[in-house]
N, C-alpha and C positions, 0 to 999 in steps of 0.2 A: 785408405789407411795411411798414417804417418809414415814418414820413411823416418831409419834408425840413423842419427849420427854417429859418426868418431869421430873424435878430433883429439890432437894431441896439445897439452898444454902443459904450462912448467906451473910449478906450486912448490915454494919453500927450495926452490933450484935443482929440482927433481924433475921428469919428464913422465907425464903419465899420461893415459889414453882414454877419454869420458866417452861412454856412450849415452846414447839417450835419443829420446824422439824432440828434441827441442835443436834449434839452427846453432851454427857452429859458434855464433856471434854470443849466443845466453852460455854455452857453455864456455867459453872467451872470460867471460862478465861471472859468471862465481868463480872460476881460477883468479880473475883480478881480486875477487871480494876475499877468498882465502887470501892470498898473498899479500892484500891490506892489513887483514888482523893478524898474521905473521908478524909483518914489519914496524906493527905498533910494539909487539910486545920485543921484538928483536934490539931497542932501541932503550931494553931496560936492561943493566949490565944485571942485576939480580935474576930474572929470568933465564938468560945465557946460562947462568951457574946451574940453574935446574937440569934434573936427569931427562930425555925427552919426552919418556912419558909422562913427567910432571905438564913438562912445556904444552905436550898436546892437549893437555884436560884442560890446560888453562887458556886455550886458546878456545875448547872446545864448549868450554864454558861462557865466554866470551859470545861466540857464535850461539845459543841459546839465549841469553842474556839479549839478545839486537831480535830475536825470534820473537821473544813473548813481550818485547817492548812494542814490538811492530803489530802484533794480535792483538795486545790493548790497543793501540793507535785506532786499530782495524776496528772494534767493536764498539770505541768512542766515536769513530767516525758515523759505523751504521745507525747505533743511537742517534744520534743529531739527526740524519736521516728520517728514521723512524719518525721522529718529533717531530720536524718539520714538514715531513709528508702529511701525519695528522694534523697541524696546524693549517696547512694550504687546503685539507681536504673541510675543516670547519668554515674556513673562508670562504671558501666554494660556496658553501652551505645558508652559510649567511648570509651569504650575496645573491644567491636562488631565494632566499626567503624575502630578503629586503626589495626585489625586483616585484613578486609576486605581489605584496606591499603596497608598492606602489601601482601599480598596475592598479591594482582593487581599488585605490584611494584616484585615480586618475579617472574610472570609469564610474565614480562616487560623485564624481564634481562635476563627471560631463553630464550625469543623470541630475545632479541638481541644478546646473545651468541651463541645460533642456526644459526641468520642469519650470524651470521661476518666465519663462519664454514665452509660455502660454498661457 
């Protein structure tokens, strides 16, 4: 079984404590990723004005917004996948047929070169 992390990290200049069964370095890496989309929107004097719970939806929002870009990416990618796996697996196919093909057309010439022999 997994061992449970803690680790303590800052987020928005605040100091909080993540558990989880993932190494201290991944929960390291979304505190960076929060404090990214923090500091993008921190860098908008319009924002600052907002109440914080405006600030948080909108950040929160933001962080779904990179979620279900990243799910399409995810599913354009398996598509491709898909596709391509059925293309290499026709290949294949064709390639089995064109051998046997030959094959039959090779033992066709040696059977009439044999015959015309005698």
């Amino acid at each position: 079984m997994a061992v449970k992390t803690d680790t303590e990290v800052i987020i928005g200049g605040k100091v909080f404590t993540l558990s989880g069964y993932e190494s201290e370095e991944y929960l390291q890496k979304v505190a960076s990723y929060l404090n990214n989309k923090i500091s993008e929107y921190n860098d908008d004097e319009n924002f600052k004005r907002l109440p914080l719970d405006s600030q948080a939806v909108l950040v929160q929002l933001n962080i779904a917004d990179d979620y279900f870009k990243a799910r399409k990416q995810i599913e354009l990618l398996e598509e491709d996948i898909a596709n391509r796996d059925k293309e290499l697996y026709d290949l294949k196919h064709e390639l089995i047929a064109t051998q046997i093909k030959m094959e039959n057309t090779e033992r066709n010439l040696q059977k009439a070169q044999n015959g015309s022999h005698t």
